[in-house]
N, C-alpha and C positions, 0 to 999 in steps of 0.2 A: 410277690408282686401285687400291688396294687389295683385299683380297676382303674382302666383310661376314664379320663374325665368326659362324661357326656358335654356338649357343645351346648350352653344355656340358649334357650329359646328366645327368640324377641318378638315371636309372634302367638298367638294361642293359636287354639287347637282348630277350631273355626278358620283361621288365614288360610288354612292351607302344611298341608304334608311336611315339606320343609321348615326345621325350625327356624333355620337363619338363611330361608329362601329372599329374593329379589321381591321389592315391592314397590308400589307409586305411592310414594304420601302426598297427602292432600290436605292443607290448614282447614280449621275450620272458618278464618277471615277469610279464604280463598271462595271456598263455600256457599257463604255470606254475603260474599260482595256480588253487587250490579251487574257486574262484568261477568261471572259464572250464571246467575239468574236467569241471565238474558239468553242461554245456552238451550236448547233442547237436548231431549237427554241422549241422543243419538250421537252429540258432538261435543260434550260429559265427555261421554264412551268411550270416541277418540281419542281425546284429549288422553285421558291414566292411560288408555292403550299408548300412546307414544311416547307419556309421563315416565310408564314405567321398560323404556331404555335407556334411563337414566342413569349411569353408572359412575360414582363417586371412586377416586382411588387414595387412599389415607395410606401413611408410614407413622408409623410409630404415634398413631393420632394427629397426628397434624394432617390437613388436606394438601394432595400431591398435585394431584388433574381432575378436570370429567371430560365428559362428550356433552356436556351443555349445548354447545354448535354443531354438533356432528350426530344428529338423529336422525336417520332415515326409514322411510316403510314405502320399501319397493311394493312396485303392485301384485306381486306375488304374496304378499304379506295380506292386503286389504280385500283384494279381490279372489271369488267371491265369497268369501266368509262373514266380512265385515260389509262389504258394498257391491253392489250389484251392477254400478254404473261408476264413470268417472265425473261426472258429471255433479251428484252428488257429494261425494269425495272432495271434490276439489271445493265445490261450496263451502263443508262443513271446513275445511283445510282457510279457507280465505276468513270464514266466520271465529275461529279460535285466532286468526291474528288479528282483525276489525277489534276487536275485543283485547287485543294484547298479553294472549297466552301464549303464544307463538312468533316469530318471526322465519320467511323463509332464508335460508343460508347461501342458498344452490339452487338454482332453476335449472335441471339438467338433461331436458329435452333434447336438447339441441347438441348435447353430449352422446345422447341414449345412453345416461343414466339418471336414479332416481334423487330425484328432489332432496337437499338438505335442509330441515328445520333445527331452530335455535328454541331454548324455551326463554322466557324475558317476563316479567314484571308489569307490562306496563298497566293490566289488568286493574292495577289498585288505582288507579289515574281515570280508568273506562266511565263515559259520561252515558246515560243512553241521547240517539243524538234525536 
């Protein structure tokens, strides 16, 4: 019997433990552009933090679904690890969509539940005003 096939890596050694662990990719034109510049790095931070629930579902290589529209980060999730305040929060949350990295899906307040964000494009478009 032969040895089972190790599972090739897509990440180095540096990403992190998992070789074919979850990750946020980020262009380097995303990077680059106006619309990321204009960011402080605290809502960067964000941003991959909720980049990376980004979950692709492929068959047979071709793309199936995602959750594109269906990202959520209950406040259990942000608070306090990532933010101290909602206040805050919700800023850096209004400022990645001002900017067009974000759109909200669900404002779920008024549900008592949390918030649905979209990720979107419009970013390449962002003037500063």
């Amino acid at each position: 019997m032969g040895n089972p096939k190790k599972p090739k890596s897509i990440h180095q050694a540096f990403e992190g433990n998992n070789p074919r662990g979850q990750f946020a990719k980020i262009t380097q034109d995303m990077m680059q552009s106006p619309a990321w510049r204009n960011l402080c790095l605290r809502q960067q931070g964000l941003y991959l933090y909720i980049k990376a629930k980004y979950k692709v579902k492929m068959i047979n290589g071709n793309f199936e679904s995602d959750n594109r529209d269906n990202l959520s980060l209950p406040k259990s999730e942000w608070y306090p690890d990532l933010y101290s305040d909602y206040r805050t929060f919700s800023k850096d949350i209004r400022k990645l969509e001002d900017n067009g990295f974000l759109k909200t899906i669900r404002y779920g307040k008024a549900m008592h539940q949390c918030n649905l964000y979209g990720l979107c494009e419009e970013w390449k478009r962002w003037k500063p005003q």
